[in-house]
C-alpha positions in Angstrom: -80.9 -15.5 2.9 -84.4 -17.7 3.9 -83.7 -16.8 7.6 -82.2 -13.7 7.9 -84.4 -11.2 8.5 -86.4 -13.6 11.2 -83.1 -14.8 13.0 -81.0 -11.4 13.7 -83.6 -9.5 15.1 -84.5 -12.1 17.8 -81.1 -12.6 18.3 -78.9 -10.9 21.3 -75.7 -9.6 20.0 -73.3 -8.5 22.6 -70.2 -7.3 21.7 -66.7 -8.7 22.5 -64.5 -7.2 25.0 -62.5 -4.2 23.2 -59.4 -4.5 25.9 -57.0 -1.7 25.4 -56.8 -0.9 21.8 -60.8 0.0 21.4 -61.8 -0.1 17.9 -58.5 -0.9 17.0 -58.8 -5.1 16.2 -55.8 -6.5 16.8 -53.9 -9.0 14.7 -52.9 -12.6 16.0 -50.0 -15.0 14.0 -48.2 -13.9 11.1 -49.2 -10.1 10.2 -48.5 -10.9 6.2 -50.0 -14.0 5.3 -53.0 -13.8 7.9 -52.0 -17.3 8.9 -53.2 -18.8 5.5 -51.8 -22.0 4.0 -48.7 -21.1 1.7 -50.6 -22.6 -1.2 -53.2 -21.1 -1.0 -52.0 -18.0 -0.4 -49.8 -17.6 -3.1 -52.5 -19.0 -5.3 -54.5 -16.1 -4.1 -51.9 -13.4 -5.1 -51.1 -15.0 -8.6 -54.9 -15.2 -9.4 -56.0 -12.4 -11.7 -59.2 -11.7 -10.2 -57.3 -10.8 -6.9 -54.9 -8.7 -9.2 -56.8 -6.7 -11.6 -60.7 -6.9 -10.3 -60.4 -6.8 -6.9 -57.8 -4.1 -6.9 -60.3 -1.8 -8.0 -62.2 -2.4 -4.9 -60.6 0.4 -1.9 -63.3 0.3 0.8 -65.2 -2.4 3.0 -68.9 -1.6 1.8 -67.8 -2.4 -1.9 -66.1 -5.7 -0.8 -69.3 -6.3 1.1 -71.3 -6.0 -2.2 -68.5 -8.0 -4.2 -69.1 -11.1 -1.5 -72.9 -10.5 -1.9 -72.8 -10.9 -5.6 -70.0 -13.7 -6.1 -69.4 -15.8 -3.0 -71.6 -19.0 -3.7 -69.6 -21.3 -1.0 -66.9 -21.1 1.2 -64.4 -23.9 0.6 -60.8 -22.9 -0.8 -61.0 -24.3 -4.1 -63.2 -24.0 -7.0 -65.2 -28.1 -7.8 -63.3 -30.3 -9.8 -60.0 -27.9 -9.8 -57.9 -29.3 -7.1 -57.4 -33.3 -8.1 -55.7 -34.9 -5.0 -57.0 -38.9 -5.8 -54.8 -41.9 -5.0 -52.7 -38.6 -2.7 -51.8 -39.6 0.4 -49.8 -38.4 3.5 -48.1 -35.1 3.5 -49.5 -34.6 -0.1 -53.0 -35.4 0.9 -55.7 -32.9 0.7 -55.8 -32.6 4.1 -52.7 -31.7 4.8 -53.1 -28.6 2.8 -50.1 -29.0 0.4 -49.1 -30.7 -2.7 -50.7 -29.3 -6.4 -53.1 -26.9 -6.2 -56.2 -25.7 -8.0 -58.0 -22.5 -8.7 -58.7 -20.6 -5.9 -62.3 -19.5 -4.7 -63.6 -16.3 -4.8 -64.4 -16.5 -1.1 -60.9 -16.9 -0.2 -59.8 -14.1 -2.6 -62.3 -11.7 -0.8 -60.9 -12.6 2.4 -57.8 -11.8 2.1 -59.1 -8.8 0.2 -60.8 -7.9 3.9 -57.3 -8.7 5.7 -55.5 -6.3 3.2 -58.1 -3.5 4.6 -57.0 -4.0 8.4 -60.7 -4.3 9.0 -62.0 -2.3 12.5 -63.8 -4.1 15.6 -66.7 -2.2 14.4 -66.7 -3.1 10.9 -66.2 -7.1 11.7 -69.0 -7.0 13.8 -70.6 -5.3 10.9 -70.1 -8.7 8.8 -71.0 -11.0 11.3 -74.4 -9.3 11.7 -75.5 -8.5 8.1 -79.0 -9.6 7.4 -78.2 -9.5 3.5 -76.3 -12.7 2.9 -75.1 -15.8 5.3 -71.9 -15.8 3.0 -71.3 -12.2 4.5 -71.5 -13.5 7.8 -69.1 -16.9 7.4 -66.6 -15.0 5.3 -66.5 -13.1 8.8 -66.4 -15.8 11.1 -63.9 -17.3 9.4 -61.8 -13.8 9.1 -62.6 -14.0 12.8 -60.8 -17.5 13.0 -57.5 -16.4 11.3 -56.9 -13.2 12.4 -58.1 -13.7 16.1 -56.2 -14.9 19.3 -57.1 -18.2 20.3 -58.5 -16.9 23.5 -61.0 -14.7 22.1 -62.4 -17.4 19.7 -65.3 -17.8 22.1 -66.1 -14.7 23.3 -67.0 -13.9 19.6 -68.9 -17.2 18.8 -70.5 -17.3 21.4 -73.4 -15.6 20.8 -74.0 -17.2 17.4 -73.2 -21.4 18.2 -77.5 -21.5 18.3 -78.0 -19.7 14.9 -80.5 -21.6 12.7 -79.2 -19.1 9.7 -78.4 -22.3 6.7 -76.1 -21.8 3.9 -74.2 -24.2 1.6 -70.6 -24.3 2.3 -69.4 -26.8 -0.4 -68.3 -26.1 -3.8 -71.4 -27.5 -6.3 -73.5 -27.8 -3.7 -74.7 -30.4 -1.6 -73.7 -29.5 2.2 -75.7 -27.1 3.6 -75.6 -26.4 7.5 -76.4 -23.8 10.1 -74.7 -20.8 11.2 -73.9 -22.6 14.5 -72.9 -26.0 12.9 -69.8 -24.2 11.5 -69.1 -22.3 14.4 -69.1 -25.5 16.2 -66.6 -26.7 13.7 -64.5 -23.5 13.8 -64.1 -24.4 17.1 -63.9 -28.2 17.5 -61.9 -29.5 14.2 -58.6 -28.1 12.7 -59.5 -28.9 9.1 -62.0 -27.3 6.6 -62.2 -28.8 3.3 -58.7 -29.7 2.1 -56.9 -26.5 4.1 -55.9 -26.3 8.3 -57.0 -23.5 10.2 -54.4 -21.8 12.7 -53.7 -24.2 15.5 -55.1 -23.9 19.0 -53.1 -24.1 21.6 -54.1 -27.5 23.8 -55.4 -25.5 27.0 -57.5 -23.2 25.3 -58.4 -26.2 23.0 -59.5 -28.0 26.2 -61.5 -25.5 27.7 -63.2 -25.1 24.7 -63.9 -28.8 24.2 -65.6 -28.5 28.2 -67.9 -25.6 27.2 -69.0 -27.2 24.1 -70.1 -30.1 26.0 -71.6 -28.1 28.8 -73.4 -26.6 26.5 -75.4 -29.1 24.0 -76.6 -27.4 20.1 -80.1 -27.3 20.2 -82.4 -29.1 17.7 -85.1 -26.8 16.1 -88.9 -27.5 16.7 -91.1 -27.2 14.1 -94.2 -25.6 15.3 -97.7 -27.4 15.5 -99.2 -25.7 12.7 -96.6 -26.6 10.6 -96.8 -30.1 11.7 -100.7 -30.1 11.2 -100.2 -29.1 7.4 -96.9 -31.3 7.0 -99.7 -34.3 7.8 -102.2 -33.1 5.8 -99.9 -32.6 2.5 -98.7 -35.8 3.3 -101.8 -37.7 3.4 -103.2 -36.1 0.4 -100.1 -36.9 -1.6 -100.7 -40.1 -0.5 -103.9 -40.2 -1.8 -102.9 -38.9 -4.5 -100.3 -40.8 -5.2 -101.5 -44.9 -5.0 -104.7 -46.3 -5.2 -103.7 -49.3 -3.0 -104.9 -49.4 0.6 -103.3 -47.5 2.8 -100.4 -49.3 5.1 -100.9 -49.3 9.0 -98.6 -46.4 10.2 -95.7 -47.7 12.4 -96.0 -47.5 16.4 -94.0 -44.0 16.3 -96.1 -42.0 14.6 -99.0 -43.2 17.3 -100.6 -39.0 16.6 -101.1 -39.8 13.3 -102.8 -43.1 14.2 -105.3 -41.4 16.4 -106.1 -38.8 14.2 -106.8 -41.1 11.3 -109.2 -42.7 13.6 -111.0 -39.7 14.8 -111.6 -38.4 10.9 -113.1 -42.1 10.2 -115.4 -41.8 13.3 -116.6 -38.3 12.2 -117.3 -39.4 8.6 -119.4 -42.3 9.6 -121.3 -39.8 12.0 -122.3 -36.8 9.6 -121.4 -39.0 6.1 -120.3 -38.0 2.7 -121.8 -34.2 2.3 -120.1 -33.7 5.6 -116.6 -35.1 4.1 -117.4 -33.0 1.1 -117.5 -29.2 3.2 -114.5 -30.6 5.5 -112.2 -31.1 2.2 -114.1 -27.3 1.0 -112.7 -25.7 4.4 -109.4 -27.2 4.2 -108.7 -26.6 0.7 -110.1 -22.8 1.5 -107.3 -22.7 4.4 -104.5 -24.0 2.5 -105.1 -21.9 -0.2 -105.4 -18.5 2.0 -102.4 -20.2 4.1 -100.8 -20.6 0.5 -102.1 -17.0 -0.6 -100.1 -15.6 3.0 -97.0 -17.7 1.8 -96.6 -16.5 -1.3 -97.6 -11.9 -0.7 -94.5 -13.3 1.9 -92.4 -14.6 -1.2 -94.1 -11.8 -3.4 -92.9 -9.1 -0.8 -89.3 -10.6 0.1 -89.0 -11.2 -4.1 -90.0 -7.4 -4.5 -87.7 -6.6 -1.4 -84.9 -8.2 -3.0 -85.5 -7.1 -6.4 -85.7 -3.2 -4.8 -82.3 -3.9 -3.0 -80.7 -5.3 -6.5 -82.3 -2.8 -7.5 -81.1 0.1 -5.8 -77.4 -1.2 -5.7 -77.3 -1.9 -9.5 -78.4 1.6 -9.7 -75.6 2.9 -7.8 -73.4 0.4 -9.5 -74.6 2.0 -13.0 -74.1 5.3 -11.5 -70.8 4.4 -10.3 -69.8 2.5 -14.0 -71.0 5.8 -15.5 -69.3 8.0 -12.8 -66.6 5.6 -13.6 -67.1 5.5 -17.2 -67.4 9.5 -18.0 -64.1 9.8 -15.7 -62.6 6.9 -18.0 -63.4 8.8 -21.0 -62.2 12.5 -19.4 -59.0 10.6 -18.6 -58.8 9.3 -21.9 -59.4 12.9 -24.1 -57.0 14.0 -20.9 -54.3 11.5 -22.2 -55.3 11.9 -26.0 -54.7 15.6 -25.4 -51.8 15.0 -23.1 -50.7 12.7 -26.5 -51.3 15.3 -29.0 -49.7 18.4 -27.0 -46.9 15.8 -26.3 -46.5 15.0 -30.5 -46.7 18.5 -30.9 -44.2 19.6 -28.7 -42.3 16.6 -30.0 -42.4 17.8 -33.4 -41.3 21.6 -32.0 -38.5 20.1 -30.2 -37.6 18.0 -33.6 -37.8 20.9 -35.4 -36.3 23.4 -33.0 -33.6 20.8 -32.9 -33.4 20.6 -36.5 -32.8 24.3 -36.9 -30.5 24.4 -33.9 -28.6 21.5 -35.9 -28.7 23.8 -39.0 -27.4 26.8 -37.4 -24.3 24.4 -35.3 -23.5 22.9 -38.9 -23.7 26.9 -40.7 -21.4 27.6 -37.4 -19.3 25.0 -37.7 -18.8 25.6 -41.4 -18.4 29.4 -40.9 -15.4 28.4 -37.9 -14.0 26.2 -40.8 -13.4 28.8 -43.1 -12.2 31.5 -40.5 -10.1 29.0 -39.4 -8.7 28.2 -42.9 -8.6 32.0 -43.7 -6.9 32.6 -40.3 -4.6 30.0 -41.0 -4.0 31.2 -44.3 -2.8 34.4 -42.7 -0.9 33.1 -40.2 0.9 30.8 -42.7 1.7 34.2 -45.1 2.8 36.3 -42.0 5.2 33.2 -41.1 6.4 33.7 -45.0 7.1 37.2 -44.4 8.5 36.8 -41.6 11.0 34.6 -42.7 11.6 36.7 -46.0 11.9 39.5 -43.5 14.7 37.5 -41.0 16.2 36.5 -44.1 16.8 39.9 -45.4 17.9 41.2 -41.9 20.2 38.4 -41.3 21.5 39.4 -45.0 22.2 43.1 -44.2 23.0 42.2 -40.4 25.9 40.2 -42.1 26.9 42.8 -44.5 26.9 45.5 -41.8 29.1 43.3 -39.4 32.0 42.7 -42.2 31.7 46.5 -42.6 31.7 47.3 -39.1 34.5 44.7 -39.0 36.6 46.3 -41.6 35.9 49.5 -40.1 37.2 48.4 -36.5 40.0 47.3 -37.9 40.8 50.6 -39.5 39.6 51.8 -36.5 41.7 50.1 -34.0 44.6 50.9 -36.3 44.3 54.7 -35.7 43.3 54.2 -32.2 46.4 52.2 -31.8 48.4 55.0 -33.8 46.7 57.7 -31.5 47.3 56.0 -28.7 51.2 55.3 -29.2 51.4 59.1 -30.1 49.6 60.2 -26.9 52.0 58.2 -24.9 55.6 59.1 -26.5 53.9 62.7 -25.7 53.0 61.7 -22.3 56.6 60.8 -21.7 58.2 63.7 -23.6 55.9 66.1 -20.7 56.8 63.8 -18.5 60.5 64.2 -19.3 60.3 67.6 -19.4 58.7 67.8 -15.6 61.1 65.8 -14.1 64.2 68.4 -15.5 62.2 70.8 -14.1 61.8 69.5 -11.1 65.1 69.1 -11.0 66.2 72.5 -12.0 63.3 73.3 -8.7 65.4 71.6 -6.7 68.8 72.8 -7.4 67.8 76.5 -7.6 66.4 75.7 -3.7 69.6 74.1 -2.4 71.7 77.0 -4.1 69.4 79.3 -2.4 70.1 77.4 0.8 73.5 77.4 0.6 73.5 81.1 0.4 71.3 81.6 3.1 74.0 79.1 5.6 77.1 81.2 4.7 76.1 84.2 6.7 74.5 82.8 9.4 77.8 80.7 9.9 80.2 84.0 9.5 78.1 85.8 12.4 78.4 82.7 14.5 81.7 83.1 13.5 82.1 86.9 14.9 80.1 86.4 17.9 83.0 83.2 18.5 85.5 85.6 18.3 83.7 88.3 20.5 83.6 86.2 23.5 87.1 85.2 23.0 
């Protein structure tokens, strides 16, 4: 954070080209694992600060506060958890495979920013924060996994000059510029044990030609500084020894000459002149001194404002957080007890419900019985009834019996007698028929005899 506010503002930012899509930021490679080594990646998702604290998190400006506060380095691994000595070949660290390690909290938070589907705008966002340079390289290097290979250098471009330092390795001890790891984005496949997404060998080429055409330039330090670097330096020096001074080596020739030009002037003007010389510089290093430190005084009271201000909205967020915790807890404990007590209702409605089915069932039982107490009794009389009327039904059948028999006797007896009087009437009509007939052949006998004796006459006539 030493440079930040002197370097961005200085500095021309021009956005990259937004092609078709506009805000939209494309995604280059494998859209699941944003092209992250398979260790590390699943190291990522089985690490419980991915899991339960950085879940929490839902929008970019509180991952941007969680990478301010956390994010010390930017290597994959945490020191002294990944041991790959006496490793070699495909289960080398550089390879990227073979046993792992604990996962940094970088890398956790960047795949935490891949998970959002971060905008054009709000990448350009990280790679332009003036808060932290870890904001910034945890961009670039989202930039550098997530990118085409194409557009690589129409994003760095800008930023291969910037003089912003931060310390990359895990424990310290490796601190370069803004532009150094650009450079190395760019130039080397590896990064500390892990392989970035291969370039393809034109683009790599062409790349390669522009870094060359275009050389990193070394920072000068300004004269001033120089002027009080020397000074320091020879008063530590003097400080420091009592034995004579050595000749200064052929290089630092300026030095030489203004050593010589300070003896001059003391032998001129002498000791009191010497005296008021060391007065005026020890006046102007301690004003210069006074100006560093209201610097460090107001950068140290602009920090502690800005920490300031966001633990503030952090505690008001943990209270926020806290008083919606504790609603949602006398919510459940409510939800608990209106849930026991409708528990116990339901226990007790079933109980009674149980009661009544068992008083039911019970009063069923005994109907039954009784019904089939009844039924069996009206079976019993029943039977003593078809018993009885199969008794008299008998009884009356040998009387009807003996009573069709007498029956059928006089029947018979009537019957013969109707018919021997049937044939005495029939006797009797046939002898009067007879006599019917006899009477009519006598009659027409009579009736012939003169008919025959006028034939007769009327014969004898004509004779």
């Amino acid at each position: 954070m030493a440079n930040v506010g002197n370097q961005l503002p200085t500095q021309a930012v021009s956005k990259p080209p937004s092609g078709k899509h506009g805000n939209v930021l494309p995604l280059w490679g494998n859209e699941k694992t944003m092209n992250l080594n398979p260790m590390i990646l699943t190291n990522v998702l089985s690490s419980p600060y991915f899991k339960v604290q950085l879940y929490e998190l839902k929008t970019y400006h509180e991952v941007v506060d969680e990478i301010y506060f956390k994010v010390t380095h930017i290597e994959p691994w945490e020191k002294g958890s990944r041991k790959t000595a006496g490793q070699t070949g495909m289960c080398g660290g550089v390879r990227g495979v073979g046993t792992g390690g604990i996962v940094s909290t970088a890398f956790c938070l960047l795949y935490k920013l891949f998970t959002l589907k971060l905008t054009r705008k709000q990448v350009m966002g990280l790679i332009t924060h003036t808060d932290s340079p870890y904001i910034r390289a945890l961009g670039f290097m989202y930039i550098r996994y997530t990118q085409p290979p194409t557009d690589l250098l129409d994003w760095y471009n800008d930023f291969l000059d910037d003089e912003e330092e931060l310390d990359v390795k895990a424990g310290g001890g490796c601190v370069m510029t803004i532009g150094e790891m650009l450079r190395s984005f760019l130039t080397k496949l590896e990064w500390f044990s892990t392989l970035f997404p291969r370039i393809p060998v034109p683009v790599q080429k062409a790349i390669d030609q522009q870094m060359k055409a275009r050389p990193r330039k070394v920072a000068q330090k300004e004269p001033e500084e120089e002027a009080e670097f020397t000074e320091s330096g020879r008063q530590g020096e003097r400080r420091r020894s009592r034995t004579p001074r050595r000749t200064p080596s052929p290089k630092r020739s300026p030095k030489r000459s203004r050593s010589r030009s300070h003896h001059r002037e003391r032998d001129r003007h002498g000791p009191s002149f010497d005296r008021e010389l060391e007065r005026e510089r020890d006046r102007q290093r301690k004003e210069r001194d006074g100006g560093r430190d209201r610097e460090r005084d107001r950068a140290d009271r602009g920090d502690r404002e800005r920490r300031r201000s966001r633990s503030a909205d952090r505690n008001r967020e943990r209270k926020r957080s806290l008083s919606g915790s504790r609603e949602r807890r006398g919510e459940r404990r409510e939800k608990e007890r209106d849930g026991a007590e409708d528990r116990s209702r339901k226990k007790d409605r079933d109980h009674h419900k149980d009661r009544g089915m068992e008083r039911d069932r019970s009063r069923d039982r005994k109907s039954r019985a009784e019904n089939d107490e009844r039924r069996h009794k009206e079976d019993r009389d029943r039977h003593r009834e078809d018993r009885k009327a199969k008794r008299s039904s008998r009884s009356r059948s040998r009387e009807r019996r003996h009573k069709g028999g007498a029956e059928e006797k006089s029947r018979k007896r009537d019957r013969s007698h109707s018919r021997e009087r049937e044939r005495e009437r029939d006797g009797e009509r046939s002898h009067k028929r007879s006599r019917s007939k006899e009477r009519s052949r006598h009659q027409r006998e009579s009736s012939n005899e003169p008919s025959k004796h006028g034939e007769r006459r009327r014969s004898q006539s004509t004779e």
